[in-house]
Structures are given as structure tokens and as C-alpha cells.
N, C-alpha and C positions, 0 to 999 in steps of 0.2 A: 415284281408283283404278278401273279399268275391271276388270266381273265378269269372273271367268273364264266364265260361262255365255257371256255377248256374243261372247267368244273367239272361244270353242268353234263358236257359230253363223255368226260373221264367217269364219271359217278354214272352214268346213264349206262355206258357199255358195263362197267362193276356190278355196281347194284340190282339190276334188272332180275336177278336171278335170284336176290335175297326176299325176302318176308319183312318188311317194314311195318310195326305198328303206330300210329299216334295214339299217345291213350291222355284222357285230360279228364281228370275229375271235375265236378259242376255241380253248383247249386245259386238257384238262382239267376242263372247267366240268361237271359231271354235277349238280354237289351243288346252283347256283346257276341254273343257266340254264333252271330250270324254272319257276321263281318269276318270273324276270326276261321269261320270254316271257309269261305271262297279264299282268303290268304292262304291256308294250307294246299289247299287245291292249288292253289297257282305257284305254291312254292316248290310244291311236288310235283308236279308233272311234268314227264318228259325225261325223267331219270330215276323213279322210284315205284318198283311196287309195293304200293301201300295203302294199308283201309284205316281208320280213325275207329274210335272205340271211346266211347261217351259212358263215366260212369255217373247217371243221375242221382245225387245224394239226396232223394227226395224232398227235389225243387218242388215250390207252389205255384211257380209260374208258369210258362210255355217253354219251357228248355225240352222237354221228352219230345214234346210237338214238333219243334225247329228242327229237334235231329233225327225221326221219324221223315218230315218234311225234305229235307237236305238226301236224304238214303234214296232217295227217284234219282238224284243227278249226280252222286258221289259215293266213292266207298267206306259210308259213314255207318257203325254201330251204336248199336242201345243196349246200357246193362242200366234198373233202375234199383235201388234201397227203396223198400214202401217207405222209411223217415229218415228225416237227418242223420245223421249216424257221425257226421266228422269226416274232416280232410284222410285223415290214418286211414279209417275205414274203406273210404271211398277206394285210395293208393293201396288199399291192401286186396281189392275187390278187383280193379284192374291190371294190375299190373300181374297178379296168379292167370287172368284171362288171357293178358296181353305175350306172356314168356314162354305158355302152353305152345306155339307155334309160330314163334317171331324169332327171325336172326336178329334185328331190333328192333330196341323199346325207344320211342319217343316220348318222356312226358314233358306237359309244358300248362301254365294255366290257361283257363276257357276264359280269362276278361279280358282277352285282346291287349294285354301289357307289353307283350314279345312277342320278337318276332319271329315269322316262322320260316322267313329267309335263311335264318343261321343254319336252320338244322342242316345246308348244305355242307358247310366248313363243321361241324358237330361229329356228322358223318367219316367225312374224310377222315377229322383227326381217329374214332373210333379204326379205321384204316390201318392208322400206324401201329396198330399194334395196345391202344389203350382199352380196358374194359368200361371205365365211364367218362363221359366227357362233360360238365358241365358249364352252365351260360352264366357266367361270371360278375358280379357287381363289383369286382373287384380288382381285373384285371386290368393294364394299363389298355385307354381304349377307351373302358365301360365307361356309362352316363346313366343317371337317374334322372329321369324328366317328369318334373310334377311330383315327386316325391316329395310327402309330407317334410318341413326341415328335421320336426323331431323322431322322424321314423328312420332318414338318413342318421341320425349324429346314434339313435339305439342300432340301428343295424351294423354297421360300422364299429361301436364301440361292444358287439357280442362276438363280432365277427373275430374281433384280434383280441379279446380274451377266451374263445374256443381255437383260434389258431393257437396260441402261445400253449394251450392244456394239451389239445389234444396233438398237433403237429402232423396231420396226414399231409406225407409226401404230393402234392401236386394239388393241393386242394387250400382255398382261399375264400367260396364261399359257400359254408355250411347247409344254408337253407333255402336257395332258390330252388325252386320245384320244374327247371326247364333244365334238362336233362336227357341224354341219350346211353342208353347203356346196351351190352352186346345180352343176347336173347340168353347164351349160353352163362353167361355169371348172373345173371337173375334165377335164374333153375338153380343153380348153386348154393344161392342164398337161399333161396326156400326149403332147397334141401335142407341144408346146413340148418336152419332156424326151424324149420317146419311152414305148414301151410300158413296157418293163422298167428304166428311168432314172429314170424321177419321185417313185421312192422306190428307194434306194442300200443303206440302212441296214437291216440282217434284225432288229435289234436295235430296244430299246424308244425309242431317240435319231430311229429313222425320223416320229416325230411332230412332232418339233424339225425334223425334215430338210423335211418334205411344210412347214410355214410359213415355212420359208430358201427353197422354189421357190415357193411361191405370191408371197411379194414380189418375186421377178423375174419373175412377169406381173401384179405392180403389181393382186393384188388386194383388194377392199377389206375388212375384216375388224372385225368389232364380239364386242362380249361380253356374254353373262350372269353374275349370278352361281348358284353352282354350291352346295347342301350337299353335300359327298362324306360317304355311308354307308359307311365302311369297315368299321364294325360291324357291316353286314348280310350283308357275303360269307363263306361257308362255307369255298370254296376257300385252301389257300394263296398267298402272293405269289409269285412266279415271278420277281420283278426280282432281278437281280445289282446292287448300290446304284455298285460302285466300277466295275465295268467298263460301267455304263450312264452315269456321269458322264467318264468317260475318252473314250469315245465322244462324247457333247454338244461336246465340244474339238473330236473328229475331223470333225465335221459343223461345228461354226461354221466354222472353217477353212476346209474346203473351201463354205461357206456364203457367203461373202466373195467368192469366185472367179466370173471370168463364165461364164454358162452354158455357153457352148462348151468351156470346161475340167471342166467336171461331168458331161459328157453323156459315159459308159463304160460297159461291159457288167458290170462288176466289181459285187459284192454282196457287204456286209460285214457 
């Protein structure tokens, strides 16, 4: 078992000299994303440089406030949507921001669910040689904590009928949105899709969507496992259960399709 301190110290001499972004779409988040910014800070420092990057989906609350508030004592960003606009939107609005001059992309959600400890082992495995590495509900390890029952037994049961269809080598769970990717196969993708195309989906299925195009520039993708803190967020869920799995349909479909049939201006 290798200490976390050696980590800490091996990524610290590594890393120092890369561009680290965190980017976390938001809306709503006032109650959570206060807590959630000093765990980032304290997860990073000391072996990362890196600024955070907040995109507000035109919250009603004090989320632009807190992270205006947070930018005196941390390297924290504001990008705002004058209105809601969706999760897709929101990941499609940072992450163009966040790959402009990042060797990594961090994203991960703003309601304090995860943690922001992993992104050290996230990192690393990006290291070996992986272009995405995501936070796992899946892998031997993972825990759901406070996770609704019927939200576990549908995640779970979407899970291993889009692994069985789809079958991306190293990937097990589709739609968590806590994720590390290398700064250089995001530019790819957006190459490759265009600016406003590389995510299609304004809905929470855009997560599902962004790993259906990373397999068409055949990138290579490993996992952690993940405890999800469900218990820890304040906020309410925001997910619509049936019209975010009716979607997952709409996206494998057209996820199947070759790229030159996906590349449209249209956002759903």
C-alpha cells in the first residue's frame, strides 16, 4: 500500500508545473458549495497548481455571491448563464473554458456528494498513461451512502444494460459527472465535434453523451472507486428520474451513429 503522504510529495514535484483546472457546474448550490470549496482547497494544496472555475446556471440564490466571496482567499472563477439553461449547457460552457489552457480538467459536482480527496489517485492514474479517469459507483470499493433505494436499484440497473450495449473498454460507470480528463483529448473532442456539438444533451444524459464521443476518438479511459456522500448535500436533487432515462435512450441511439451524423447545431 503506498502512503498517501509519498503521493502527496510525488504529485507535488509532477504536477507543480501542470495547469490544473476544477470546473463544477451549479445551480442552486448556496447551502453546499461552501463547504465543498475549503475541501478543494485543502485537497489541493501543496501539490497542485490549480484555479476552480464555477459555472453558474443561473442560480436564484447566493451561489455567484459565495464564489465571488471565496475569489479574496482562493483561486476560484465565475462564468454565469443569465438563466437555467441545464447541466449539458452549463458542461458545455466550462469545460470549452476550462481545456482553452488546462493540462487537466477536473469536473465533479458542487453539492458536496464527493470527494475531493480522490482527485489525488484520479490524477495519478491520468499519469499512467490514461486520457480519462472516472469516480466510480461501480468499482469494487465504491459505496452509496444515503442514496435513495430506488435511485440505487435504477442506476445500477441502467448501468449494466448501457455496459452490455455499449461495452467501452475500462468504463463501468456511464453518468457520474466526477471525472478527470487530460486538457489535450478535450481540445480533441471539441475539435473533432466542434465547439457547441461535443455536448448535444442540456440534460443530465449529457454525461452519458460526452463518454459515447470520447469513444469515437478512441479515448482511453480507467476508474476509481468512488464513496458517493449523498448524505452530505443540503441541496435538493434537481434530477427528473424518467425524463433523464428516456433521454439515456435518445443519446445511446444517436450514440451508435457516426460522427458525421451527430455533428448539428440542435441542443436538447
Amino acid at each position: 500500500m503506498i502512503d498517501d503522504k509519498f503521493i502527496v510529495q510525488w504529485l507535488g514535484e509532477k504536477m507543480l508545473d501542470k495547469k490544473i483546472t476544477v470546473m463544477m457546474p451549479a445551480y442552486n448550490e448556496e447551502r453546499d458549495l461552501p463547504v465543498l470549496l475549503d475541501r478543494i482547497k485543502h485537497a489541493l494544496e501543496g501539490w497542485a497548481n490549480y484555479r476552480i472555475l464555477i459555472v453558474d446556471d443561473g442560480s436564484r440564490d447566493k451561489t455567484a455571491q459565495i464564489v465571488c466571496d471565496a475569489s479574496v482567499q482562493m483561486p476560484v472563477e465565475l462564468i454565469q448563464h443569465p438563466r437555467n439553461m441545464g447541466l449539458g449547457a452549463a458542461m458545455r460552457t466550462g469545460l470549452k473554458a476550462a481545456a482553452q489552457s488546462s493540462d487537466i480538467v477536473i469536473t465533479l459536482d458542487a453539492d458536496n456528494s464527493q470527494d475531493p480527496e480522490l482527485m489525488k489517485s484520479m490524477v495519478e492514474r491520468l499519469e499512467e498513461g490514461f486520457d480519462v479517469v472516472i469516480a466510480s459507483r461501480f468499482q469494487p470499493g465504491a459505496q452509496e451512502v444515503g442514496v435513495p433505494p430506488f435511485r440505487v436499484f435504477l442506476s445500477h440497473l441502467s448501468s449494466a444494460g448501457i455496459r452490455t450495449i455499449v461495452g467501452y473498454p475500462g468504463v463501468r460507470d456511464y453518468t457520474c459527472g466526477f471525472r478527470a480528463y487530460r486538457g489535450e483529448t478535450l481540445r480533441n473532442l471539441i475539435d473533432t465535434f466542434g465547439d457547441d456539438n461535443f455536448i448535444r444533451e442540456n440534460g443530465f444524459s449529457c454525461m452519458f453523451e460526452l463518454l459515447l464521443n470520447l469513444r469515437s476518438i478512441r479515448a482511453r479511459i480507467s476508474e476509481v472507486p468512488l464513496v458517493l456522500r449523498y448524505d452530505l448535500k443540503e441541496g435538493a436533487s434537481k434530477m427528473r428520474i424518467l425524463r433523464t432515462m428516456w433521454r439515456y435512450v435518445i443519446t445511446l441511439g444517436r450514440g451508435l451513429l457516426p460522427i458525421s451524423w451527430r455533428v448539428t447545431s440542435r441542443h436538447e
